[in-house]
N, C-alpha and C positions, 0 to 999 in steps of 0.2 A: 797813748795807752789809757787816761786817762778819760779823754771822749767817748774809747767802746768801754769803758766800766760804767759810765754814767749811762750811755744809751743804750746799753743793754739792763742799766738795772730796771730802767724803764719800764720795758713789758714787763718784768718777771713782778716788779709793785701792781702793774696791773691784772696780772692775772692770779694773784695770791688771793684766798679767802680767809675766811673769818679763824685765827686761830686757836681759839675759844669758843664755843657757842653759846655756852652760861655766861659770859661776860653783858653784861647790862648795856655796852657800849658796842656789843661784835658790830653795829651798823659801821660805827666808826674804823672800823678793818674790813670794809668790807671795798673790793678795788674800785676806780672811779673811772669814768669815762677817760679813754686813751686821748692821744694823740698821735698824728702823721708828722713825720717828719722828715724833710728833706734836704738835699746838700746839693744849692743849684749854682751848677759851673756852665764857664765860658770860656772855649777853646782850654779845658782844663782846670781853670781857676775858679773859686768860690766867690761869684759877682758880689758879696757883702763883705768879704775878707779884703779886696781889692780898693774898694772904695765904688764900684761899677754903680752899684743902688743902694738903697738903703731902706729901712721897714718903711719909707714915706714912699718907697716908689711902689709897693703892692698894694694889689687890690684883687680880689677876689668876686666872684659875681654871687655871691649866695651871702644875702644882709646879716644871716645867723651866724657865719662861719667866723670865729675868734682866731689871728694868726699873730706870733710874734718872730723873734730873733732868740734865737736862745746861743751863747757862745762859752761853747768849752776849750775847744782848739782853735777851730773857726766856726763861724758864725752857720745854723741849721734854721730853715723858715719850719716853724711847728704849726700847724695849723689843728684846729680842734671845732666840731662842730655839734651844738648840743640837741641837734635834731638825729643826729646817729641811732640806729637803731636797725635790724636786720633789715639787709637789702643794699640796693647797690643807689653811690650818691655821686654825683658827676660835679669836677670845679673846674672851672677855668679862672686860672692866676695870670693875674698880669703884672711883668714890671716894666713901669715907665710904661713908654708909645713903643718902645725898640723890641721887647720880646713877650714871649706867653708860654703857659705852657699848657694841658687838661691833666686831668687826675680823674680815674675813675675808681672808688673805690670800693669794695664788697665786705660786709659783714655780718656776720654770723654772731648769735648769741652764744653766751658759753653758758656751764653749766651753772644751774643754782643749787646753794648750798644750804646747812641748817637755816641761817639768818641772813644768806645773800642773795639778790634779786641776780637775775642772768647780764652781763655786761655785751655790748655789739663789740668784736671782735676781729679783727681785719682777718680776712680770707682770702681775695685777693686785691692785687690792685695795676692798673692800666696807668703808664704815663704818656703821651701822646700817641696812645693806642698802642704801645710796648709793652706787653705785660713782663710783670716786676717777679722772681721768685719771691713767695711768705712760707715762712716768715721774712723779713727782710734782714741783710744783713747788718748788725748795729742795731738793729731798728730802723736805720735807715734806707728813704730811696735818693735815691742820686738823679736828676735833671740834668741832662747836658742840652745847656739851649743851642 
């Protein structure tokens, strides 16, 4: 229960704007570049939960793209990439030599506010050419390798 309160508060910090506009600081509320986050299993199981990989066995092909482990219940790979910006951006994640997966994702700006610049906003997104419903559930997408 506690995994979808955190991953759901997620979007909702990122999509809040400034709640003040005379505030000197509204930049400082104003939301910040998201992240994707996924929940990748094997024959069921969440290969980071297991012991299967570990954040040493990823790699991603895009030099920009910042990914970690983030664990509430179990472990979710978050990836985040600061070249984001409307349009669609393709990854291919590897772990280890044994599997992979692609992401394709699409984003859209949302609106700007008094004091806030427009943020890229997931629209949709492809995982080995499956497209995912958005918003996702949790915030989550799921990887079944």
């Amino acid at each position: 229960m506690f995994r979808r309160l955190v991953i759901l508060i997620l979007p909702t910090l990122l999509l809040l704007s400034c709640l003040n506009s005379d505030d000197a600081n509204c930049s400082d509320l104003c939301p910040r570049l998201g992240v994707l986050a996924f929940d990748v299993l094997l024959d069921g199981n969440n290969v980071f939960d297991n012991g299967t990989y570990s954040i040493n066995d990823v790699t991603i092909d895009d030099e920009n793209t910042q990914f970690s482990l983030e664990s509430i219940s179990s472990p979710i790979l978050l990836v985040q990439d600061p070249d984001w910006s409307e349009g669609s951006f393709n990854y291919f994640v590897r772990l280890s030599d044994e599997h992979s997966f692609t992401v394709n994702a699409t984003f859209e700006l949302s609106q700007a506010t008094e004091c806030c610049s427009p943020i890229p906003v997931l629209s949709a997104i492809r995982i080995n050419d499956i497209n995912q419903e958005v918003p996702l559930t949790d915030g989550l997408a799921t990887v079944n390798l």
